[in-house]
C-alpha positions as CSV (number, residue, x, y, z in Angstrom):
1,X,72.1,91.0,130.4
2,X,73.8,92.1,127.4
3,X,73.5,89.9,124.2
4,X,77.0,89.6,122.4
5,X,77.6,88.5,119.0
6,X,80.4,86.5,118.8
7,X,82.7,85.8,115.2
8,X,86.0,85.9,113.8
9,X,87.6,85.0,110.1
10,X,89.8,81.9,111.5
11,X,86.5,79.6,111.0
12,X,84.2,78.3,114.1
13,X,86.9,75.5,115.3
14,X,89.8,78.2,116.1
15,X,91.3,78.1,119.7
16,X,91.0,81.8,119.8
17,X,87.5,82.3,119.1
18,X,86.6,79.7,121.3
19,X,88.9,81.1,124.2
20,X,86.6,84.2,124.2
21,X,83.5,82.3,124.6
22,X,84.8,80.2,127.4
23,X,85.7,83.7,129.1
24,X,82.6,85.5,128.7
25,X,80.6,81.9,129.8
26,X,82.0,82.6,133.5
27,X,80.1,86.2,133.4
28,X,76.5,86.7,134.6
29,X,75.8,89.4,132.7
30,X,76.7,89.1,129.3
31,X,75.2,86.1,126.9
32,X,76.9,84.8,123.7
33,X,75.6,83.5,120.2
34,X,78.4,82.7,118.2
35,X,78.0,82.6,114.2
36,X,81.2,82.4,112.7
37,X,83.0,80.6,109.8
38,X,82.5,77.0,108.9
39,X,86.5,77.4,107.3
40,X,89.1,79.3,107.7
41,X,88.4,83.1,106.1
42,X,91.8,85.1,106.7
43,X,92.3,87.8,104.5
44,X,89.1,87.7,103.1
45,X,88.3,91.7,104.0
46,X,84.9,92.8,103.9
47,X,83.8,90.6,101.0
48,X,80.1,89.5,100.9
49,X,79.2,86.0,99.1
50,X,77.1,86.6,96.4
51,X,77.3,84.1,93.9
52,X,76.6,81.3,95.8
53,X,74.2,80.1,98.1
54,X,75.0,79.9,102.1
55,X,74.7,77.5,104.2
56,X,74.0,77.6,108.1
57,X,75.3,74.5,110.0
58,X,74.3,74.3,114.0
59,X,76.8,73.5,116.2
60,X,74.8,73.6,119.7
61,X,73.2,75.4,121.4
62,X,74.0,79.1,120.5
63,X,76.2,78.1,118.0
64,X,76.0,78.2,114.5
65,X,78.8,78.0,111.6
66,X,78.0,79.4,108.1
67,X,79.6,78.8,104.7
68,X,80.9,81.8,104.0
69,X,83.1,84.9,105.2
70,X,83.3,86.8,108.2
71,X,81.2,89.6,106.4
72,X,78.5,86.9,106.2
73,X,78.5,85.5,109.2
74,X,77.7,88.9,111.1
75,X,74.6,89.9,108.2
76,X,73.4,86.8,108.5
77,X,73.4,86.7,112.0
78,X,71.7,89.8,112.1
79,X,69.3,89.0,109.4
80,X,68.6,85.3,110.4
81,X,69.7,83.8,113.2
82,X,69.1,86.5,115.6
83,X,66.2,88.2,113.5
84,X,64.0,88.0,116.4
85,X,66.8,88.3,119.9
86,X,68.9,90.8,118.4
87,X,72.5,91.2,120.2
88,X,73.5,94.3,121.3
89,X,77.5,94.4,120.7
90,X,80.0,92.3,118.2
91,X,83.1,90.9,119.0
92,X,85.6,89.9,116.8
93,X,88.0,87.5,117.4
94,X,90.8,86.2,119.2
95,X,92.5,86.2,115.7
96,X,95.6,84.0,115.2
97,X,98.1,87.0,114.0
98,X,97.8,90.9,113.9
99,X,95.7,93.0,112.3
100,X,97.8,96.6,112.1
101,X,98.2,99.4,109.9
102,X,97.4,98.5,106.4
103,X,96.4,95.2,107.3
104,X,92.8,95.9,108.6
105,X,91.9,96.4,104.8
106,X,92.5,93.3,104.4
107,X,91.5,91.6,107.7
108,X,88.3,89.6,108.1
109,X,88.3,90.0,111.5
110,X,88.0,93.6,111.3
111,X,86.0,93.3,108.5
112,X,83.0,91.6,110.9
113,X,83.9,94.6,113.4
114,X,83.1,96.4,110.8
115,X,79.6,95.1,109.5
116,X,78.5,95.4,112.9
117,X,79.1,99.0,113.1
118,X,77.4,99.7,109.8
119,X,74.7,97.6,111.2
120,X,74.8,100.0,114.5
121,X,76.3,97.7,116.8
122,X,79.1,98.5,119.2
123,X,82.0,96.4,118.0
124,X,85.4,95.1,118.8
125,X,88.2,93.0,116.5
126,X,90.3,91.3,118.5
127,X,93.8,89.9,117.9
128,X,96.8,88.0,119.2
129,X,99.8,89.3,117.2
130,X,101.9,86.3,116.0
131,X,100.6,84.0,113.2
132,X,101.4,80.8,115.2
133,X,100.3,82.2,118.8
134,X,102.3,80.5,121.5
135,X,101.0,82.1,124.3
136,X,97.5,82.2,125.2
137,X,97.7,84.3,128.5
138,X,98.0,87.6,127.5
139,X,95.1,87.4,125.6
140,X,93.1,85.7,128.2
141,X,94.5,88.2,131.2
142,X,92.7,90.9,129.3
143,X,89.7,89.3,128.1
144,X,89.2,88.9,132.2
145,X,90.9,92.2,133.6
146,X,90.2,94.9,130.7
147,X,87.5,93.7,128.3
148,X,85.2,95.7,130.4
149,X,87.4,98.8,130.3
150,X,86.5,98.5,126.2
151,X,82.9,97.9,126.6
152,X,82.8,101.1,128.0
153,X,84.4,103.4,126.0
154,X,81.8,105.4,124.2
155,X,81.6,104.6,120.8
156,X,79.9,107.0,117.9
157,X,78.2,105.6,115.3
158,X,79.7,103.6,112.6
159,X,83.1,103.3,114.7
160,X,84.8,100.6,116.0
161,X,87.9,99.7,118.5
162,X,90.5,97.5,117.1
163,X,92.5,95.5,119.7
164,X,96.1,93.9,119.2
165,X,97.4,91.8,121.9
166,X,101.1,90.9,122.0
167,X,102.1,87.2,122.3
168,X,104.0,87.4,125.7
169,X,102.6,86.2,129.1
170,X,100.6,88.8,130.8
171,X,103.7,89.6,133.5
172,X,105.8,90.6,130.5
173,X,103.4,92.6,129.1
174,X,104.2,96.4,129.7
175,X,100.9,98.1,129.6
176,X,97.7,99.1,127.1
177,X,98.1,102.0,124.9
178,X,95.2,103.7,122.7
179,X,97.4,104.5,119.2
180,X,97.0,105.1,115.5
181,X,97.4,102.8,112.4
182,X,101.0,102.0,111.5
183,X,102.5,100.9,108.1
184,X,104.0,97.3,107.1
185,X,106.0,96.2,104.1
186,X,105.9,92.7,102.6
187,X,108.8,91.5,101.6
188,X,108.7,88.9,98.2
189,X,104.6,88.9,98.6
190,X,104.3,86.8,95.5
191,X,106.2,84.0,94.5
192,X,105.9,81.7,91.6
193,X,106.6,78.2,91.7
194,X,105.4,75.0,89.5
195,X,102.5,72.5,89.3
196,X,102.8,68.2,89.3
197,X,101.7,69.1,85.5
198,X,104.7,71.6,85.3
199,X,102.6,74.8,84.7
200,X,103.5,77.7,86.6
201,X,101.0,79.5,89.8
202,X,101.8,81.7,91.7
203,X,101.1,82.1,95.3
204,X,100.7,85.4,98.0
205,X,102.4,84.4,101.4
206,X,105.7,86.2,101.3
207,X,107.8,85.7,104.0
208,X,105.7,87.9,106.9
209,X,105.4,91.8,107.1
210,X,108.4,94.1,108.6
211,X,107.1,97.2,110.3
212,X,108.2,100.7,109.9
213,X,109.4,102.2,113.3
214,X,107.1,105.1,113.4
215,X,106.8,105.8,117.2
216,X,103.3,105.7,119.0
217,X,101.7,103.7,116.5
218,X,100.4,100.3,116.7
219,X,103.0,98.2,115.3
220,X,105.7,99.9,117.1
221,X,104.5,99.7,120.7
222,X,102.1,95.8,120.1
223,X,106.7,95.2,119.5
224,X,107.2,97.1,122.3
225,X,105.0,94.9,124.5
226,X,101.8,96.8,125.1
227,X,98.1,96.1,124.2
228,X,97.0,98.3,121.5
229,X,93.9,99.7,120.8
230,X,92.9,101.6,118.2
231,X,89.5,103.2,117.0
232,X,88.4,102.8,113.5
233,X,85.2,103.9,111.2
234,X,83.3,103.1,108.1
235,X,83.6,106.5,106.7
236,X,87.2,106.4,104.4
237,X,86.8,109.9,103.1
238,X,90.0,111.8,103.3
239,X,88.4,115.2,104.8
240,X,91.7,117.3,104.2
241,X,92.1,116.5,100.8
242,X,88.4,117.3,99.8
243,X,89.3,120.8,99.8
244,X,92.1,120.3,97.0
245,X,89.2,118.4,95.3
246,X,87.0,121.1,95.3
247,X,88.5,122.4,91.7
248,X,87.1,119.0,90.3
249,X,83.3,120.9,91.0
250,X,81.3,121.9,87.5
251,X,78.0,122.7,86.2
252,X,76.3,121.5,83.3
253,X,76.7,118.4,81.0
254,X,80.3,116.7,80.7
255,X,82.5,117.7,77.8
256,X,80.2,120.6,76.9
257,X,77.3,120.9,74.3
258,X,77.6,120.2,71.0
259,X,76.0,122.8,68.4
């Protein structure tokens, strides 16, 4: 029986989070810890809390919040909770709202995704793609019909699959489509408005990101209607432009030697 590692970044509470561990409760094979969030964590990317101290809280039985971000949550499972009965796979999720193209940077669902595969783990970020989620069966027909179908795509090390769900109802959905990274624009990101004290703050919201219509990648067809999925990795370097980089390479001290 596989032992599954269950978080997200919308905090230990979230209807989507809990809709996977219902799902995966009916199976006789798999078993689920869940350490997530004690609060909401969107946004929060990969960012480790290291200025003050974390707190575990126990929900039940196999259930544990911590006070702190998604990034947390997985290390400290790892580290901690599950020191001694070790899961063997992470998943991510259901997040309320996308995670596509430029967004995963900033994602804390994909950032636990992500500290499981640098911790070696198999791992999956899940997400619904509308902010305010209205319908729950899309997401649920897959966790049921096709979660399997992801558990056994090989994964390399480091890597990880990132799943976007559309918010339809599973009839209207028109299919599941592996697909790169788009690209989004904010509109009016930041706006500035005024405190009861009349100072001025500003705050990041904008008014939701448009996507460019580049075809066959993840934006374009999770509009289109179909599941996307698409594999991600730890390692950022940009191999074709290490070779323009090469002229950077010297020998010998910086600046030169002074007589």
């Amino acid at each position: 029986m596989r032992h599954v590692l269950l978080s997200n970044d919308d905090g230990i509470d979230a209807h989507g989070l809990n809709l996977v561990a219902d799902v995966l409760a009916e199976r006789n094979d798999l078993r689920v810890t869940i350490v997530a969030p004690t609060e909401q964590q969107s946004a929060s990317s990969h960012s480790l809390t290291l200025r003050i101290p974390l707190r575990v809280v126990e929900y039940g039985p196999g259930r544990y919040g911590v006070t702190g971000t998604p990034t947390d949550c997985v290390l400290v499972a790892m580290e901690y909770i599950l020191k001694n009965d070790p899961p063997d796979l992470v998943i991510s999720g259901v997040n309320h709202g996308s995670n596509m193209g430029e967004d995963v940077t900033y994602s804390g669902t994909v950032a636990a995704a992500l500290e499981g595969a640098i911790l070696g783990l198999p791992s999956y970020a899940l997400s619904c793609a509308s902010w305010h989620p209205r319908h729950w069966g899309a997401v649920e027909s897959y966790l049921r019909h096709h979660l399997d179908d992801l558990l056994d795509v090989p994964l390399e090390k480091h890597s990880l699959l990132n799943v976007n769900i559309p918010d339809l109802p599973p009839e209207e959905i028109k299919g599941i489509r592996a697909a790169p990274l788009g690209s989004r624009r904010y509109k009016d990101a930041i706006t500035e408005q005024i405190d009861p004290r009349g100072r001025p703050y500003l705050w990041i919201g904008g008014t939701g990101p448009t996507w460019d219509d580049i075809p066959g990648t993840d934006a374009t067809l999770c509009q289109q209607g179909y599941v996307v999925v698409t594999p991600l990795r730890v390692d950022l370097t940009y191999r074709r432009l290490m070779e323009r980089t090469r002229s950077l390479d010297c020998d010998g001290p910086l600046g030169g030697v002074s007589s």
